[in-house]
N, C-alpha and C positions, 0 to 999 in steps of 0.2 A: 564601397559604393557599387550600384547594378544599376542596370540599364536592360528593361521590356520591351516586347515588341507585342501588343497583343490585337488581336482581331476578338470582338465578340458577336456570336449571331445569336439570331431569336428576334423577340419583339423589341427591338435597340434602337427603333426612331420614334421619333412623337413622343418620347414619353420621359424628358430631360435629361435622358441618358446623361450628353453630352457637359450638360452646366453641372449639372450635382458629382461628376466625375472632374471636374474640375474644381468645384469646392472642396469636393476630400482632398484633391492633391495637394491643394492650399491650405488644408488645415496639417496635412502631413509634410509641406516640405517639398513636395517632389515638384520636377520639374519635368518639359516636355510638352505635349499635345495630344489632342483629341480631335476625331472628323468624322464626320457621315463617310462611309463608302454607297458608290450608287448601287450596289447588289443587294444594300439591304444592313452589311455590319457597319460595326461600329469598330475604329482601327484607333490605337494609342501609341506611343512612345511613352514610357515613365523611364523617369532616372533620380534617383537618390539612395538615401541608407539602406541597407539589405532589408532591413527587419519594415519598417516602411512600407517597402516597395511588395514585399509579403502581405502586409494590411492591405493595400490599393487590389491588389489583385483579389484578394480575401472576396473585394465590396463588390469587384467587376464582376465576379462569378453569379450575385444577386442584382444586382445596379438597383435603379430607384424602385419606389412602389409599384409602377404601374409597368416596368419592364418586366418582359418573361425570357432573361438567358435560357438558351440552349445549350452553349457550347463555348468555351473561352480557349481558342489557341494562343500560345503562348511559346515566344521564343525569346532567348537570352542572346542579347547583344555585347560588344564591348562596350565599357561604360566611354562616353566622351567628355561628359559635364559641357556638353554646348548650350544647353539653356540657363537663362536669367529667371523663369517660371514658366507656370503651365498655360499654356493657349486652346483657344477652340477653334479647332478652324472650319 
């Protein structure tokens, strides 16, 4: 099991970043949350199966239609399995 930490910037508000990054996580399993930052990114927590958490990340690098990613930092946490599922907060 893994556990992310990721920030993504670019054009990451207004454009359902947040909902459709939480349907993929729903359709893959993981767990954790999603939130606006007020600078502009968009910040996650995932946690699940390795290979999963690879997909998720896969999607954040493109996000929805109308997002324009720049840049997806990415740091690896210790896994905790504290969530029950994925939120938006």
């Amino acid at each position: 099991m893994k556990r992310i930490r990721v920030i993504i910037l670019g054009k990451v508000h207004g454009v359902s970043f947040r909902a459709s990054a939480k349907e993929k996580a729903d359709s893959l399993g993981i767990s954790g949350w999603i939130k606006n930052n007020q600078d502009g990114t968009v910040e996650a927590i995932f946690e699940g199966e390795e290979k999963k958490i690879e997909e998720i990340l896969s999607w954040c690098r493109k996000g929805p239609v109308h997002a324009k990613v720049k840049n997806v930092k990415v740091s690896e946490e210790s896994y905790k399995g504290e969530f029950k599922d994925f939120k938006v907060k």
